[in-house]
C-alpha positions as a printed Julia matrix, in Angstrom:
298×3 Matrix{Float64}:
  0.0     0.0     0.0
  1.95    3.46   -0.98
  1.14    6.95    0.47
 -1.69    8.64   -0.85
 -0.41   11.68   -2.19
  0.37   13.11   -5.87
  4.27   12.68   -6.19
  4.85    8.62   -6.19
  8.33    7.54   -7.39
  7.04    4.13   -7.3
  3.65    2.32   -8.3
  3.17   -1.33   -7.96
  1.13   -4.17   -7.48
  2.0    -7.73   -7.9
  3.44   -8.08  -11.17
  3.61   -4.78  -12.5
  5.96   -2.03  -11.52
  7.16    1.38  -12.9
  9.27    4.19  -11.88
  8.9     7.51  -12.09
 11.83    8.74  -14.61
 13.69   11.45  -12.41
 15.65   12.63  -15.08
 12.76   14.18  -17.21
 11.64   15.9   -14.27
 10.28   18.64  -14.37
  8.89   18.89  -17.84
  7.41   15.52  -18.24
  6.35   12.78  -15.67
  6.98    9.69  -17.39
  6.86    6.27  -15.6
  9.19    3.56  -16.74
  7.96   -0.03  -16.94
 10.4    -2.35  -15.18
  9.52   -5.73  -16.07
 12.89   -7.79  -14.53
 15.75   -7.3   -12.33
 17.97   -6.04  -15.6
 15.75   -3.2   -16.05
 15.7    -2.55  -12.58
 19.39   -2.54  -12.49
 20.08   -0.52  -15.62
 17.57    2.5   -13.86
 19.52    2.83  -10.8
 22.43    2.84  -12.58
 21.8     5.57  -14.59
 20.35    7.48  -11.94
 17.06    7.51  -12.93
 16.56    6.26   -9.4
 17.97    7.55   -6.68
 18.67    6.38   -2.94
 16.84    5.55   -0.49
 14.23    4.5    -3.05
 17.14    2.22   -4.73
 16.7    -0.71   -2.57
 12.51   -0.82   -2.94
 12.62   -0.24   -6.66
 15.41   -3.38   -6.7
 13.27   -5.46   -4.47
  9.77   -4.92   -6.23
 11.79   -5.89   -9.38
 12.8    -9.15   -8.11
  8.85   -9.64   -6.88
  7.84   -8.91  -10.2
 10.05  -11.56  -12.09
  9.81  -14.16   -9.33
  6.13  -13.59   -9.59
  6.1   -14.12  -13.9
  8.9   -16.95  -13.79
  7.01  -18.86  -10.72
  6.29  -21.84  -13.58
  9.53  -22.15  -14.65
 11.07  -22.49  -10.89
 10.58  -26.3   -10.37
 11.88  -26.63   -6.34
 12.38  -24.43   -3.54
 16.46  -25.07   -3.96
 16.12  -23.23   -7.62
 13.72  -20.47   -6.18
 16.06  -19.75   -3.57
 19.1   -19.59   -6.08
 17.58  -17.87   -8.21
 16.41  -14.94   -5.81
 20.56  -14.73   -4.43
 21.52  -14.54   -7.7
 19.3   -11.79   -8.54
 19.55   -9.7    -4.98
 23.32  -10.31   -5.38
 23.39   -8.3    -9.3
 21.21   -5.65   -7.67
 23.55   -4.56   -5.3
 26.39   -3.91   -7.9
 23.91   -1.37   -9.85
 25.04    1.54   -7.38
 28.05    0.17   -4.42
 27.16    3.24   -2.83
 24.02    2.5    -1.58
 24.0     0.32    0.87
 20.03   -0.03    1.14
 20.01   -2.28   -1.79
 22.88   -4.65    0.04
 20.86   -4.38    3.29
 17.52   -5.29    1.61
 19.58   -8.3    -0.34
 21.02   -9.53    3.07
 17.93   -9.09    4.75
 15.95  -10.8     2.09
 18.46  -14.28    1.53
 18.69  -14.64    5.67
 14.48  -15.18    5.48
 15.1   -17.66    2.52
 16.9   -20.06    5.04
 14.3   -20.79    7.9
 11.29  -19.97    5.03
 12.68  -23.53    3.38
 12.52  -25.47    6.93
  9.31  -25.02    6.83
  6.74  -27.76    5.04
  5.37  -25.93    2.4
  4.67  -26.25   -1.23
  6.09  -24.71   -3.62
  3.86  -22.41   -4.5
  2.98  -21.18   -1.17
  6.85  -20.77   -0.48
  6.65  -18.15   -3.3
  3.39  -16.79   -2.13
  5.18  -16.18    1.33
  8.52  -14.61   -0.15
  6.4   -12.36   -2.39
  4.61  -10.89    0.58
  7.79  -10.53    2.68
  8.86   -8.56   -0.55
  6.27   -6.27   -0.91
  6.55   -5.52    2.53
  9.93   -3.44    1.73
  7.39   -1.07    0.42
  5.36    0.02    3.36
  8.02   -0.19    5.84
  9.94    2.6     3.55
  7.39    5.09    4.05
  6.75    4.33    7.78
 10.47    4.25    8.65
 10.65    8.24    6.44
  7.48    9.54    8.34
  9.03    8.19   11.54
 12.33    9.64   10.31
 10.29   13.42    9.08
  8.63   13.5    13.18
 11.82   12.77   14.81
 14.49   15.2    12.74
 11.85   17.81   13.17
 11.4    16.97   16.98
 15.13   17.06   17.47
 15.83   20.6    15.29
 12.87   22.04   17.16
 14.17   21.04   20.29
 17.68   22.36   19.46
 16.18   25.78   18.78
 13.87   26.52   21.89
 12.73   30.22   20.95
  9.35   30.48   19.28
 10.84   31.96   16.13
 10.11   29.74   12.98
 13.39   28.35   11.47
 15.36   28.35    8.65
 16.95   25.38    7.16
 19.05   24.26    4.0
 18.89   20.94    2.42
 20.72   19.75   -0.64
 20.24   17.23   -3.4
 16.3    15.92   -3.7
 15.26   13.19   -0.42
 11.71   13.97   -1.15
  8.6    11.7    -2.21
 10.71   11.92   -5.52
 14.11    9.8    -4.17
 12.06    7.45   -1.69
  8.57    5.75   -1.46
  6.78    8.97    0.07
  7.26   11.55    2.03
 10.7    11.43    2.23
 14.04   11.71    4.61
 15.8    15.31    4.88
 13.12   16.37    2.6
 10.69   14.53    5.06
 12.05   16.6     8.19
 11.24   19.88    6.28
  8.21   18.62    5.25
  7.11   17.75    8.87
  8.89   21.02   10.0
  6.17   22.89    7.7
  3.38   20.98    8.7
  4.04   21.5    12.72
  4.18   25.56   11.44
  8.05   25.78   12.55
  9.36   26.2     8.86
  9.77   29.87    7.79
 12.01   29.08    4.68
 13.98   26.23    3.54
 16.97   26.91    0.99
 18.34   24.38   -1.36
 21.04   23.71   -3.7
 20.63   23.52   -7.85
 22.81   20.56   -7.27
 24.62   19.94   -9.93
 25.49   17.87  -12.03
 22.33   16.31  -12.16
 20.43   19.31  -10.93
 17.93   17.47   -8.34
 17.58   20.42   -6.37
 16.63   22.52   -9.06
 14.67   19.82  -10.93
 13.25   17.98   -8.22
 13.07   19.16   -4.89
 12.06   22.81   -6.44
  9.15   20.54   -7.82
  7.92   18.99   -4.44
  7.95   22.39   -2.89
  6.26   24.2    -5.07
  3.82   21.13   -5.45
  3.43   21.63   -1.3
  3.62   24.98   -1.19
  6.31   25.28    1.52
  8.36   28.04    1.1
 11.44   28.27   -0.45
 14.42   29.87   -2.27
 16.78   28.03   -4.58
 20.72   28.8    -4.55
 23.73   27.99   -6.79
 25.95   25.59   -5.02
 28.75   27.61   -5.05
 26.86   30.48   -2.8
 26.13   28.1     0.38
 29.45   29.61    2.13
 27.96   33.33    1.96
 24.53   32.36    2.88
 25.66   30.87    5.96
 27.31   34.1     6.81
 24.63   36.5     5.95
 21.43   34.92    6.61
 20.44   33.27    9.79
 20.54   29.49    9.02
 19.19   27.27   11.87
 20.26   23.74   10.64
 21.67   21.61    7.25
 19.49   18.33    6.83
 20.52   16.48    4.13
 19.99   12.4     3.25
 22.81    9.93    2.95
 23.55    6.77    0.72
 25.7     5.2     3.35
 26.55    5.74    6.97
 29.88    3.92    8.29
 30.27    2.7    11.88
 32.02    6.04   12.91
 29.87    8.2    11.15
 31.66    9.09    8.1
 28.41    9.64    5.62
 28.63    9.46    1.76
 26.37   11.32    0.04
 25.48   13.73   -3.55
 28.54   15.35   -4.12
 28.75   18.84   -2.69
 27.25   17.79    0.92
 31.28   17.97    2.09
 31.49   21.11    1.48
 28.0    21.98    3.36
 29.39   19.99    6.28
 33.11   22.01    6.72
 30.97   25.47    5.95
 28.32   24.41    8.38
 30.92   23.65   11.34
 32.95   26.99   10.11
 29.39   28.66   10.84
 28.48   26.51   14.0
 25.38   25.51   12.5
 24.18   22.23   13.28
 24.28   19.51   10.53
 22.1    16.34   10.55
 22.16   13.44    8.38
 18.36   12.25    8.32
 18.5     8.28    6.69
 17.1     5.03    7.63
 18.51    2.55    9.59
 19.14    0.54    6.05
 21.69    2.8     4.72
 24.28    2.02    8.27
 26.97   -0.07    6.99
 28.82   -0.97   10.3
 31.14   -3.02    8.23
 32.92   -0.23    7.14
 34.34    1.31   10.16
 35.13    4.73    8.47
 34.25    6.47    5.41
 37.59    5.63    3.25
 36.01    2.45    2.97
 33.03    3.29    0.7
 33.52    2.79   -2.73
């Protein structure tokens, strides 16, 4: 079940799935049919997918070929072969994000005890489809849980009862996850609790998501907002009063170290020059404690 709202970056139901093309944004909305895991693979890829929505769109691809090749899968030993082979090419589409290795890891350690149990074959499917699809709605609760906390937590950090300021960069909006969104999600929930006066955010080049695609889901939620070059984020910070940096993250090592659009460096080393706070708002899925510091990323 997805979020009813306009902006879906995803639409599914068993069988069928398409993704919302984020690089024709914003002068067309066109929805690309993904019919296997190849497709699937070549769209993150080529960013016209982008992270945290990477390891959903990867997983509903596998759902959706499982669920069409179901005849030609003759035992629970090729079913669960198949599925690691295909989970294990999805995670080479973008080593960055480590929400599509999570999802793959979290997916093959349910294959195990699934197979203990005594079950068809068919209902063995049935069950791994649904623990699929289930990738979907847990996306959008964990970025509505993420959206009430990160505004909590800037609120918090900035008791007077003046509305705040923020800047975000890149798009982590409805657009770049299933709804609602992460950084994008804090200003969103920021807005709705009537603590937002303005959120700035970058063009974000190369790709432009900021101007292309965040621009879009504020305007589309009417929340206030002014776009900058990326090169002008130093003298904003010194001339206007920022309150906090939220941006997303594709991976989080076990010390911290975050990897991210490019340009969110240079918004971190401006932000501590300025002592403004700087949060990283991401699901759990995208902490790889396996790497213990940032070097480690790919």
């Amino acid at each position: 079940m997805q979020d009813n709202q306009t902006l879906q970056s995803i639409r599914y139901q068993r069988g069928l799935l398409s993704i919302l093309d984020q690089l024709q944004l914003p002068d067309e909305s066109v929805y690309i049919p993904i019919h296997s895991v190849d497709d699937a693979w070549k769209a993150i890829h080529t960013m016209c997918s982008f992270a945290p929505a990477i390891a959903v769109c990867g997983v509903l691809s596998l759902a959706v070929e499982l669920h069409h090749s179901r005849s030609k899968l003759e035992s629970i030993a090729a079913v669960q072969h198949f599925v690691t082979d295909q989970l294990n090419y999805l995670s080479t589409a973008r080593p960055t994000a480590v929400n599509m290795a999570e999802a793959a890891a979290t997916i093959i350690d349910y294959l195990i005890p699934l197979s203990d149990k005594q079950v068809d074959l068919s209902l063995y499917i049935d069950d791994l489809l649904d623990f699929m699809e289930k990738f979907l709605e847990h996306d959008l609760a964990d970025n509505r849980s993420i959206g009430r906390y990160g505004a909590e937590t800037i609120r918090n950090n900035n008791p007077s009862p003046q509305q705040l300021t923020v800047l975000t960069h890149c798009n982590t909006g409805s657009l770049a996850t299933v709804g609602f969104g992460t950084a994008l999600g804090v200003v969103r929930q920021l807005a709705a609790n009537n603590d937002l006066k303005l959120v700035y955010f970058t063009e974000t080049r190369p790709y432009n998501q900021g101007s292309r695609l965040t621009a879009y889901e504020l305007v589309h939620d009417r929340i206030p907002h002014s776009m900058i070059c990326d090169s002008m984020a130093g003298l904003l910070m010194r001339t206007q009063p920022i309150h906090a940096v939220v941006v997303g993250a594709d991976c989080v090592t076990a010390n911290g170290d975050t990897a991210n659009k490019i340009g969110t460096y240079q918004l971190a080393i401006l932000a501590k020059y300025h002592h403004i706070p700087f949060y990283i708002a991401a699901p759990t899925t995208s902490i790889d404690l396996t790497k213990k510091t940032g070097a480690e990323i790919v």
